[in-house]
N, C-alpha and C positions, 0 to 999 in steps of 0.2 A: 504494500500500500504506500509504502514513504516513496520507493521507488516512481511508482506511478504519480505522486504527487510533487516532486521534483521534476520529474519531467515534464507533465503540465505547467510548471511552474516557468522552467526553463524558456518553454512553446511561448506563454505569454509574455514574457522579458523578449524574448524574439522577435515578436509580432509588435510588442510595441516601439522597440528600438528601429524595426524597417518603419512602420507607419510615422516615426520622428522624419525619418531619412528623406520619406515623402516629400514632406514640406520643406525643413530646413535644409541649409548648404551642411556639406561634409566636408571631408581634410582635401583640398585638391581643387576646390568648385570656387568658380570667380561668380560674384554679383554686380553688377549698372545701376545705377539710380538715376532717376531725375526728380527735382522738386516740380509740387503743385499747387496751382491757385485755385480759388476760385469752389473750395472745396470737394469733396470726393462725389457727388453725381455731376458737377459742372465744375469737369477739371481744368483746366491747361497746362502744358508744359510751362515752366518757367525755369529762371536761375535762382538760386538760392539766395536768397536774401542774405545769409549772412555767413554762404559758406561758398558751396561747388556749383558752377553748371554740371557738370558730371563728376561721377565717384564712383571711383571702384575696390572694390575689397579681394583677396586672394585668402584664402584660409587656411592656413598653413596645419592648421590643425581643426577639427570639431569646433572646438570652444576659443580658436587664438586665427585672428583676423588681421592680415595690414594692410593698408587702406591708402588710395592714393585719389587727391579731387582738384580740380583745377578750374579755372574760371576764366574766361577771356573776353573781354567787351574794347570795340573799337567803334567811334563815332564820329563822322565827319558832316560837319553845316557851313551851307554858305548866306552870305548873305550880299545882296543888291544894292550897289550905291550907281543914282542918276544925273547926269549933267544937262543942263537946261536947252541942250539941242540933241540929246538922245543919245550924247554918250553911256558909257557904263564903265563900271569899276566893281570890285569886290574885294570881299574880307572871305577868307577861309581860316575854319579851325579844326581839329583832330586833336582826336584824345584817344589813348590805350591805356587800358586797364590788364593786368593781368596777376591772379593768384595762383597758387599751387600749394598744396595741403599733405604731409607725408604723415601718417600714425597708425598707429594699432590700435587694435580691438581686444577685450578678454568679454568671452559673451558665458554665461548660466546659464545653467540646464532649461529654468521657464517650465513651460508646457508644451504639447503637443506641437501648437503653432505661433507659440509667443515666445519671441529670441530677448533679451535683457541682455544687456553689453554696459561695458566703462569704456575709455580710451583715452586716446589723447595723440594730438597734434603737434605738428613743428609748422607753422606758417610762411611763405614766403610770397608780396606783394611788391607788385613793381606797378607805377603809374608813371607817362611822360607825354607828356601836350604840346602842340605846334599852331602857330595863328600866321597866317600871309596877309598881305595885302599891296593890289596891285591900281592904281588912278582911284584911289580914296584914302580916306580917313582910316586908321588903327584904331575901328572901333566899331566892333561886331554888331551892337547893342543898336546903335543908330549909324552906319557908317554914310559921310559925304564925300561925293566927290571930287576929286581934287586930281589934277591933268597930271603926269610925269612922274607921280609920286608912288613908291614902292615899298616895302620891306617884310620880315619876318624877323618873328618873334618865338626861341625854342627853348623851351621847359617853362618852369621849372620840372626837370623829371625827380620824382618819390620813388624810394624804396625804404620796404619796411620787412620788418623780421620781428614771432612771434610766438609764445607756446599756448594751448590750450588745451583744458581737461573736456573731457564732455562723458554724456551717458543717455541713452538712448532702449527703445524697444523697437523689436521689429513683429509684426504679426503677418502672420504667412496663411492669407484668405484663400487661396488653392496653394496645387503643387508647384512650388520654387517660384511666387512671384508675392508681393508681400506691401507692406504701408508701413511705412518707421514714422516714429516723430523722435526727435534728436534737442538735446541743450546744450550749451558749452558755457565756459567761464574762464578767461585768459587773458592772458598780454599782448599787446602789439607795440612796437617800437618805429618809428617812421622818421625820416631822415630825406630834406627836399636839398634837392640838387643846386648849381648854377643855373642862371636865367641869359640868353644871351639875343639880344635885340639889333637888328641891322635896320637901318632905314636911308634909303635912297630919292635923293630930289635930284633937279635941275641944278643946285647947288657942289653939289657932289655925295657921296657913302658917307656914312657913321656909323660905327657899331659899338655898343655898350655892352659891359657883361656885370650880370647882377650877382653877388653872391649868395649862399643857401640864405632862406629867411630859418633854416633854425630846422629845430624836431619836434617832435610831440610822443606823448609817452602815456599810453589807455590799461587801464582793465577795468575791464565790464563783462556782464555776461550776457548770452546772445541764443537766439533761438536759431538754429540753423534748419531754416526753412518748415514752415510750420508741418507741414506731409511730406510725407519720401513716397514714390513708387520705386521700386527696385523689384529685379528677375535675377535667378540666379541659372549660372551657365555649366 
């Protein structure tokens, strides 16, 4: 009888250890995420508000995760300056933003379909801006036109570096595809670069160069992206 009830016993430690396997990742299996807005029956893709456009985790083990997220935003506007017989001129500007996020994971047993994790991050943020302008005014905001007159104006560029803890769940609503919500609480350290300005008239070039206006130095804590979608590979 003990016999027989060991090994029933075994059979269900079995069955429920595949039925985990089901849903969660294993030692070997990679996961994607994207954040979402707009809540879960009217989703959208979006970027993380205060983390990755994309994230991926590699699980080196069951329960041990590292994680790699990164984020990349580039934005360019122009804007129209007119001279009173139908000339034209313009001001252009650009801006790159870009993060990347390296950390691990240590996740808990949980339940069936609920992953519970710690971690934590190494931050690394780069931001650097550019402004032209060709027959106007250096002045995106309202620019005039002004005949011969040219220049470009580049950075200040920002880099920043930065560690954060965070902790998180994942719930895994079918097999291998799931909704995290995620918190963090850390440091950033930011450090702006040289400003360097050229400007060109009928007069002749000048170029000026600004030095760093300084750093800034943060900890706060941060919701990184209020829903996760994530599918594991």
């Amino acid at each position: 009888m003990k016999k027989i009830l060991l090994v029933f016993g075994l059979a269900i430690a079995g069955l429920a250890a595949n039925a985990q396997s089901e849903f969660k990742p294993t030692k070997g299996d990679v996961t994607t995420e994207f954040g979402l807005t707009g809540g879960v029956l009217n989703s959208n893709f979006n970027l993380n508000e205060a983390g990755s456009l994309l994230r991926f985790r590699y699980f080196t083990q069951e329960k041990t995760a590292v994680r790699l997220g990164f984020n990349l935003s580039s934005t360019k506007e122009t804007a129209n300056a007119y001279g009173p017989n139908g000339e034209t001129g313009s001001v252009k500007r650009s801006q790159t933003e870009f993060l990347l996020n390296l950390g691990l994971e240590k996740h808990f047993t949980g339940t069936e379909r609920l992953s519970t994790y710690v971690g934590g991050d190494i931050l690394f943020a780069y931001a650097n801006g550019k402004q032209d302008y060709s027959n106007s005014t250096n002045n995106f905001a309202s620019p005039v036109y002004q005949a011969n007159v040219s220049g470009e104006r580049k950075g200040p560029s920002t880099l920043g570096v930065g560690l954060r803890a965070v902790a998180g769940a994942d719930y895994y609503f079918t097999k291998k595809v799931y909704l995290g919500v995620e918190g963090g609480f850390g440091f950033l350290y930011q450090k702006q670069g040289k400003t360097t300005t050229t400007n060109t008239n009928p007069a002749g070039s000048t170029t000026v160069t600004t030095e760093s206006a300084g750093n800034s130095f943060s900890i706060e804590p941060s919701v990184i992206t209020g829903v996760r979608i994530g599918f594991v590979f």
